[in-house]
Every structure is written in structure tokens, then in C-alpha cells.
C-alpha positions as CSV (number, residue, x, y, z in Angstrom):
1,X,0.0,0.0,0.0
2,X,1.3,3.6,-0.9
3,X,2.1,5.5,1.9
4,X,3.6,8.8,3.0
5,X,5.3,10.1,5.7
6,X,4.3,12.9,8.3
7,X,4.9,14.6,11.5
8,X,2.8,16.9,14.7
9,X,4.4,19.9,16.4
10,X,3.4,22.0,19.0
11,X,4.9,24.8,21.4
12,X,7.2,21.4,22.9
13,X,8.9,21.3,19.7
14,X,11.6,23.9,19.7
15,X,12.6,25.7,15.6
16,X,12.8,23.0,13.3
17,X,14.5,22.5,9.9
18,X,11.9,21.7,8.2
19,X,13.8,21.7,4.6
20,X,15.7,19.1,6.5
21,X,13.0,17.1,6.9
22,X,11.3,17.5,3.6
23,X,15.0,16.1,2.4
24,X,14.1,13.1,4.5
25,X,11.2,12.3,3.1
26,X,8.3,13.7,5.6
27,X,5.6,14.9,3.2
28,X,2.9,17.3,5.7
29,X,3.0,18.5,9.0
30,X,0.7,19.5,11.5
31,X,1.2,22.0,14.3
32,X,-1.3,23.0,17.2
33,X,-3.1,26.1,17.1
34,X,-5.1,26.4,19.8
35,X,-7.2,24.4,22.9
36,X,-10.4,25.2,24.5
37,X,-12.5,28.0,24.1
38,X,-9.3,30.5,24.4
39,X,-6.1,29.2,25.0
40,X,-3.4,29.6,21.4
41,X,-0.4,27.6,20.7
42,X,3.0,30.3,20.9
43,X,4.5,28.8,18.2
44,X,1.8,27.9,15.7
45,X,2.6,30.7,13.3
46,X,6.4,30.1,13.5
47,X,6.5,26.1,13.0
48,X,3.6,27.1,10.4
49,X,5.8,29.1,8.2
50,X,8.7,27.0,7.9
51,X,6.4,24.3,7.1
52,X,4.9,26.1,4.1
53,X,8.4,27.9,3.1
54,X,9.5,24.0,2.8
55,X,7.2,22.9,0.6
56,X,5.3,20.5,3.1
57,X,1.4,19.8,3.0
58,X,0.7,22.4,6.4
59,X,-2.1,21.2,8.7
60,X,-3.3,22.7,12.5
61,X,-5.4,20.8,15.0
62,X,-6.6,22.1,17.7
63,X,-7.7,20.7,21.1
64,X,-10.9,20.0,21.6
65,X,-13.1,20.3,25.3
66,X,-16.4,18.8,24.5
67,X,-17.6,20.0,28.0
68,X,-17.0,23.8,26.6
69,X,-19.1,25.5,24.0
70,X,-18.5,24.4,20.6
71,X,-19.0,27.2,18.7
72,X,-16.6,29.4,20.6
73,X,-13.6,26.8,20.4
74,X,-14.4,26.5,16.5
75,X,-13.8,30.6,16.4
76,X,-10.8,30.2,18.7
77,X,-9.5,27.7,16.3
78,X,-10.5,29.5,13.1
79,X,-9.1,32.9,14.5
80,X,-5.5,31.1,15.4
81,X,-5.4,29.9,11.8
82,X,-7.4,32.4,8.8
83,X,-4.0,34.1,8.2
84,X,-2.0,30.5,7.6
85,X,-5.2,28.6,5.6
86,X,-4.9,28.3,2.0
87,X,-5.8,26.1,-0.6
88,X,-3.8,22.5,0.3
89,X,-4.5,23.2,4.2
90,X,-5.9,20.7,6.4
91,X,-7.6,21.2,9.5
92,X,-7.8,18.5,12.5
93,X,-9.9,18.6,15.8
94,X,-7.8,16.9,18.6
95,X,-10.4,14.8,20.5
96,X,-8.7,12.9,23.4
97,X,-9.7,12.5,27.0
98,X,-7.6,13.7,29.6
99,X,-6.0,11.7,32.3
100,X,-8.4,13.1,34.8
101,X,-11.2,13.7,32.3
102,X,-11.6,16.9,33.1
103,X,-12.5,17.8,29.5
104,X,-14.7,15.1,28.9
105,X,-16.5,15.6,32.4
106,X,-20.2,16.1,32.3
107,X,-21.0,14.9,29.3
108,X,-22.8,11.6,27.5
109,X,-21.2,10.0,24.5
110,X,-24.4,11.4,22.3
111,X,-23.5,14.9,24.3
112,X,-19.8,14.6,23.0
113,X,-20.2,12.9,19.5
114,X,-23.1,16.6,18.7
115,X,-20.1,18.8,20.0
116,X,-18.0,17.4,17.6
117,X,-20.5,17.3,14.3
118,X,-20.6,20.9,15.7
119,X,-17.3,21.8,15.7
120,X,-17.1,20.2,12.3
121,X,-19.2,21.8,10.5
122,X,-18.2,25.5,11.6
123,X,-14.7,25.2,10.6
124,X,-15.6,23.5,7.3
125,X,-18.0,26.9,6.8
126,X,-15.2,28.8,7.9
127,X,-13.0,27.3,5.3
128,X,-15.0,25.3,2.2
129,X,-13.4,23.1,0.7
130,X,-10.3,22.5,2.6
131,X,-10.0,19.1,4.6
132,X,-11.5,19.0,8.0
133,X,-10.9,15.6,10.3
134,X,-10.5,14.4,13.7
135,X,-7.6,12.8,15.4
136,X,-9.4,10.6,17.8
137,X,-8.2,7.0,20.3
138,X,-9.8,4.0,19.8
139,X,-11.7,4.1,22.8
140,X,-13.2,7.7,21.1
141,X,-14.4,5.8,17.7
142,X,-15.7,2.7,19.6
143,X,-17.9,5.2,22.1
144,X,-19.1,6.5,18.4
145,X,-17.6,10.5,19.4
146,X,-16.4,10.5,15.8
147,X,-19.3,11.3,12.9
148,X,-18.9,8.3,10.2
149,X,-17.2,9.6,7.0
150,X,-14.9,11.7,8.6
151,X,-11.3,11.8,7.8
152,X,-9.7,9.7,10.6
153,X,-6.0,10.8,11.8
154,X,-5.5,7.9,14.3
155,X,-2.9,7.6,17.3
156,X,-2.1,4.3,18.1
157,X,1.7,3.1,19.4
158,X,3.0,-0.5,19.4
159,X,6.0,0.4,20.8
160,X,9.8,-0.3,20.2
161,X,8.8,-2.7,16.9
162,X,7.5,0.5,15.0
163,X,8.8,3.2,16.2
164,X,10.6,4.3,12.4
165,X,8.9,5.1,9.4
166,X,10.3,2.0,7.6
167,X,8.9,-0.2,10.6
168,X,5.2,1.8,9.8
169,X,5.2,1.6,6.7
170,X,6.1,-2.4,6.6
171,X,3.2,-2.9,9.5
172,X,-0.3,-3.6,8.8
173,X,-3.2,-0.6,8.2
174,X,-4.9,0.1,11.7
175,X,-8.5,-0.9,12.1
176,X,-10.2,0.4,15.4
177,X,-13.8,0.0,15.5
178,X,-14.1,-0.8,11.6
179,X,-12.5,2.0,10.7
180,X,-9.5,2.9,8.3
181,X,-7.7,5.2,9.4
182,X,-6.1,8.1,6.7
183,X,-3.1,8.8,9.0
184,X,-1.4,6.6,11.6
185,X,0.4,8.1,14.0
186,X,2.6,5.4,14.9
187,X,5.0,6.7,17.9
188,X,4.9,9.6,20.6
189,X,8.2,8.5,21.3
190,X,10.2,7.6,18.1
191,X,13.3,6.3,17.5
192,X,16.7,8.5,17.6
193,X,17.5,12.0,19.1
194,X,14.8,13.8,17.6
195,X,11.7,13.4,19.8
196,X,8.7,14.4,17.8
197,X,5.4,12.5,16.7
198,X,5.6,11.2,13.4
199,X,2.8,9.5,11.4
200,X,2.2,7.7,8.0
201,X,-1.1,8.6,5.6
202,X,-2.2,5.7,3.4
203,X,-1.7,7.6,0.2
204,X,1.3,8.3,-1.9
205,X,2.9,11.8,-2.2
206,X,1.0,13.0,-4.6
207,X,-2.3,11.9,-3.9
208,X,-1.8,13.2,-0.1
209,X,-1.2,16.6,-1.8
210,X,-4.3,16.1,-4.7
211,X,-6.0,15.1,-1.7
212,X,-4.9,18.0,0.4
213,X,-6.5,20.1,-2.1
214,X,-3.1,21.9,-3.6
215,X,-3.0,22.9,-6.9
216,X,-2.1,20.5,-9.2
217,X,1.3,20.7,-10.9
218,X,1.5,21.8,-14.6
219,X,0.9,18.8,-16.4
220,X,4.2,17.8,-18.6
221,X,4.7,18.3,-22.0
222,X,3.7,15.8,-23.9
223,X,6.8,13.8,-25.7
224,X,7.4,14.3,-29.6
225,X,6.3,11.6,-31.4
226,X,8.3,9.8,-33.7
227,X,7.1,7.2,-36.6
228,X,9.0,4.1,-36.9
229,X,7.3,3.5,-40.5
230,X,8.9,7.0,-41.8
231,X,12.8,6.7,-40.2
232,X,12.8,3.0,-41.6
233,X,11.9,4.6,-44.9
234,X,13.9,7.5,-44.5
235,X,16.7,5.2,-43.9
236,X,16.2,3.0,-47.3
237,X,15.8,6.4,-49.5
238,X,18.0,8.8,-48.1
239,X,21.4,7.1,-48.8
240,X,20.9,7.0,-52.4
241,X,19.0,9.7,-52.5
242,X,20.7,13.1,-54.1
243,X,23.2,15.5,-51.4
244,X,20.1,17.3,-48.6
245,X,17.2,15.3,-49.9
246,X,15.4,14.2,-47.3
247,X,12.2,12.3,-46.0
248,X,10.3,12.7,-43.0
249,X,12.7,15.4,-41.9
250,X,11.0,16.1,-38.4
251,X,11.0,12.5,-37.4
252,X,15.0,12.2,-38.6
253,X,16.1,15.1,-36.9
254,X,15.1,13.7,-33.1
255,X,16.6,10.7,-34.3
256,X,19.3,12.3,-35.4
257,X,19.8,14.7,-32.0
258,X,19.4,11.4,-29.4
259,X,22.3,10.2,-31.8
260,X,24.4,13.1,-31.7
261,X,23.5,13.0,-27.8
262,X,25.1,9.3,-27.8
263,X,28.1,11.0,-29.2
264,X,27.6,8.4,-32.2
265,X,26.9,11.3,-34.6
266,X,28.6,14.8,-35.2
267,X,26.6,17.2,-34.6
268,X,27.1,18.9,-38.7
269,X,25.3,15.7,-40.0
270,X,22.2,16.4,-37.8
271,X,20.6,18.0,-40.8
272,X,17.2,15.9,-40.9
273,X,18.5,13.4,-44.0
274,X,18.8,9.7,-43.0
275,X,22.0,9.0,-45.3
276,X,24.8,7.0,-45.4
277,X,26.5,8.3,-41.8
278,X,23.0,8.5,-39.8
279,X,22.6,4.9,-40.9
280,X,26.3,4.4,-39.7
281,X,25.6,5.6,-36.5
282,X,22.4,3.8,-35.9
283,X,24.3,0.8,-36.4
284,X,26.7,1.9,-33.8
285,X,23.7,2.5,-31.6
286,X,22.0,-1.5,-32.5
287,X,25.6,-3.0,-31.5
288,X,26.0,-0.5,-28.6
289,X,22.6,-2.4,-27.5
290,X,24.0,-6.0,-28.3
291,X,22.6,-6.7,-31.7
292,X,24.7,-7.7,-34.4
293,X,24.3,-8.9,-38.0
294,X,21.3,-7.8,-40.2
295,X,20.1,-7.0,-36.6
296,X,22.7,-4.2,-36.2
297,X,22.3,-2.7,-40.2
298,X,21.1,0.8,-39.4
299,X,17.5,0.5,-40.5
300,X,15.7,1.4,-37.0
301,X,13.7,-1.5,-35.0
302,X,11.0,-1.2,-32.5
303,X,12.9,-2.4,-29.5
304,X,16.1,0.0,-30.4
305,X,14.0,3.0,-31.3
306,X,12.1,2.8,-28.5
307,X,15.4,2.5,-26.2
308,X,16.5,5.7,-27.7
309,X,13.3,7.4,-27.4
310,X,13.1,6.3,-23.8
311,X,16.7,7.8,-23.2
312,X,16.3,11.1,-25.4
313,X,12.9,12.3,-24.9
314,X,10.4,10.7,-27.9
315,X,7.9,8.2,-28.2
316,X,7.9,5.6,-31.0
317,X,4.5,4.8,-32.7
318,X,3.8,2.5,-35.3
């Protein structure tokens, strides 16, 4: 399964490299912005701008108290993060219990599962179309807190045997409650010096990032096209042809340059004609690939035009 890789800040996590990171392969990150109905994260905007000046997918959560109003911790949250949110930003409710439940306290799992469809929906007003989910416990999902369909960023940690990303990615997909989870996060307590939480999403790169909602990359350039039927008869003609004829010059000449760029042709014969030394050097290029024989004459093939397409920049059709 494709996976990426990811990782949670919050004021505990001190200035970060975050282009050193991106260079190891992390993908998004997620820093808090705020808790209850008031309280902000210090260094939300700062962790937030590295992350975005790196290139990373940027995400916030924020920590929910389901025994406070609702509507006012969605406007904290929104508040803390309207200057950062822009297309490709993802937003995350933090819904976990304290030790003493003091955040919990009062309420019914029906109370606490409203709160959240409340919270919900205000932030995705707030921001439409951006990616709103919850990172939620087991014990959360199987008291049903968490609205179905909702992207699921899911702590679980089975200790020292995944406690890498190579060890998370090898390890089977979570499944509390039914559920399949969008992000793992793996470890509070990872592996090495640096001591911050790091997750996997069950998407490649780029789909986390289509998913994300960032604009999509320029498509590439389609490949130049070149027709095996017309070099093979350029290459019977032009030899006997008279000095500068030549046939199917567009198709010769990116033969011709992928060639030169094998060093097999001099660059003052790249003149779109398929004579005498063009067919020399295609020859050179058959036995360069291990053909010999009639196989290594200089009238293109399939399999060798398509090797040098593949190397230079074309596409072979029929």
C-alpha cells in the first residue's frame, strides 16, 4: 500500500529544519493552534511558516473540550489559523480525553459525539473546501464520538517494533472500531534524538497533496512523437538519395539529435536526412545495444527506437 510520511508539532517542539525534513522524506506537518474556548499555541505561526516555506502539506489541530461550547472553540481555532489557511490546508480537531477527564467531564457519548459534528461543520464553513478531520483513540471511535465519513488521523503506538517510518510503513493498516484510518500516528516516542510525533497517511505523495487540495502541478509536456514507418523509410531512401534530400525530416532530426547526444553522430550531420552516416551511427547504436548482423544494419527497430526514445525524450508509434 502507498504510503507517505508525516509529522505533529506544537509549542514542545523547539525551531525546526523543516527543509531538512522534507529532504528526509516527511511529506505534511501538522502544528497545534489552539485548545479550548481561548487558550493559542505560541508557536503555531512560527513552525507554520517553515512548514509552508518548505514545501510540506501544512495542517493545524486544535484541542478540543467537549464539556466547553463548541462554537466558541471553533472561532478560537478559526481565529488562530485564517492568516495560515490556504488552498492544500488541512484542519484537525484533537479529540482525546484527559487523564483526569476533566475535559470530557459532564457529558454523554451522544452529548460529545453533537459537539463534535458541531465543531465540524463551523470550521468546514469557515474554510470550504479545505479538509477538516479528527484525530481521535480507539476508545473515542468505539464510544461513536467521531461522525462516520470523517477523515480519521488515528494515534495508536505498538512500541519499540514500530517506532521508524520503515517499521510503519512495513506494519499492517490500523483498524479500530471498523475503521481505516487516513493517518497513523505510529509513535509519541520515536526512534533517535529527535523526539517528535511522526505519522504515516495511506496515500502516496502526490495523492496526499491532490488530496490536500493543492493545486495541481502543470501537467508535462507531452513527448514528440516519432514514426517508426517513416525513419525506416527514411533510412532506405536517403542514402541513395541526391546531397540534402530528405524524407520525414522532423522524425530524422530527433533521431538524429538522441544520436548526436550518444556522441555516435557529429553534430554537422544532424541535418534531418537519414544517409549514409546516420545509418552508420544507428548501427553503432544496434551493437552499442547488443545486436549484431542484419540486426545491427542501421535501419531502425521497435525495440532499439524505443530504447533511444526512452533515453532522449520521444515516443515511438507504429
Amino acid at each position: 500500500m502507498a504510503t507517505c510520511r508525516g509529522i505533529d508539532v506544537s509549542v514542545y517542539q523547539g525551531t525546526q529544519d523543516w527543509a531538512a525534513w522534507a529532504k528526509q522524506g516527511v511529506v505534511f506537518a501538522f502544528a497545534k493552534a489552539s485548545e479550548g474556548e481561548t487558550s493559542r499555541d505560541s508557536r503555531f505561526a512560527t513552525h507554520t511558516k517553515g512548514i509552508k516555506a518548505a514545501g510540506l502539506v501544512p495542517g493545524a489541530y486544535h484541542f478540543g473540550w467537549p464539556n466547553q461550547d463548541p462554537h466558541k472553540e471553533a472561532a478560537n481555532y478559526i481565529a488562530a489559523v485564517k492568516p495560515y489557511a490556504g488552498k492544500g490546508f488541512c484542519h484537525w480537531l484533537d479529540l482525546e480525553r484527559y487523564s483526569d477527564g476533566r475535559n470530557y467531564r459532564g457529558k454523554t457519548d451522544t452529548q460529545i459525539r453533537e459537539w463534535v459534528t458541531t465543531w465540524l461543520a463551523a470550521v468546514r464553513t469557515a474554510f470550504p473546501g479545505q479538509r477538516v478531520g479528527v484525530y481521535t483513540s480507539a476508545d473515542d471511535l468505539a464510544k461513536g464520538h467521531v461522525p462516520a465519513g470523517t477523515p480519521l488521523w488515528y494515534p495508536a503506538y505498538p512500541g519499540a517494533s514500530v517506532d521508524t517510518f520503515a517499521e510503519a510503513q512495513a506494519h499492517a493498516q490500523p483498524s479500530p472500531s471498523g475503521w481505516k484510518p487516513l493517518i497513523w500516528q505510529f509513535t509519541s516516542d520515536p526512534a533517535g534524538a529527535v523526539r517528535i510525533d511522526e505519522s504515516i497517511a495511506y496515500m502516496s505523495a502526490s495523492d496526499f497533496r491532490a488530496w490536500a487540495g493543492e493545486t495541481p502541478a502543470p501537467a508535462p509536456a507531452p513527448k514528440p512523437k516519432v514514426s517508426l514507418a517513416h525513419v525506416v523509410a527514411a533510412a532506405k531512401k536517403d542514402p541513395s538519395a541526391a546531397q540534402g534530400h530528405t524524407t520525414y525530416k522532423a522524425d530524422v532530426l530527433l533521431v538524429e539529435k538522441a544520436l548526436q547526444a550518444e556522441k555516435l553522430l557529429a553534430a554537422k550531420y544532424v541535418d534531418g536526412s537519414f544517409g549514409s552516416l546516420t545509418v552508420n551511427a544507428y548501427a553503432r547504436w544496434q551493437h552499442a545495444l547488443g545486436y549484431s548482423g542484419s540486426a545491427a544494419d542501421g535501419i531502425p527497430g521497435k525495440t532499439s527506437l524505443t530504447k533511444l526514445g526512452t533515453k532522449h525524450g520521444f515516443t515511438v508509434t507504429s
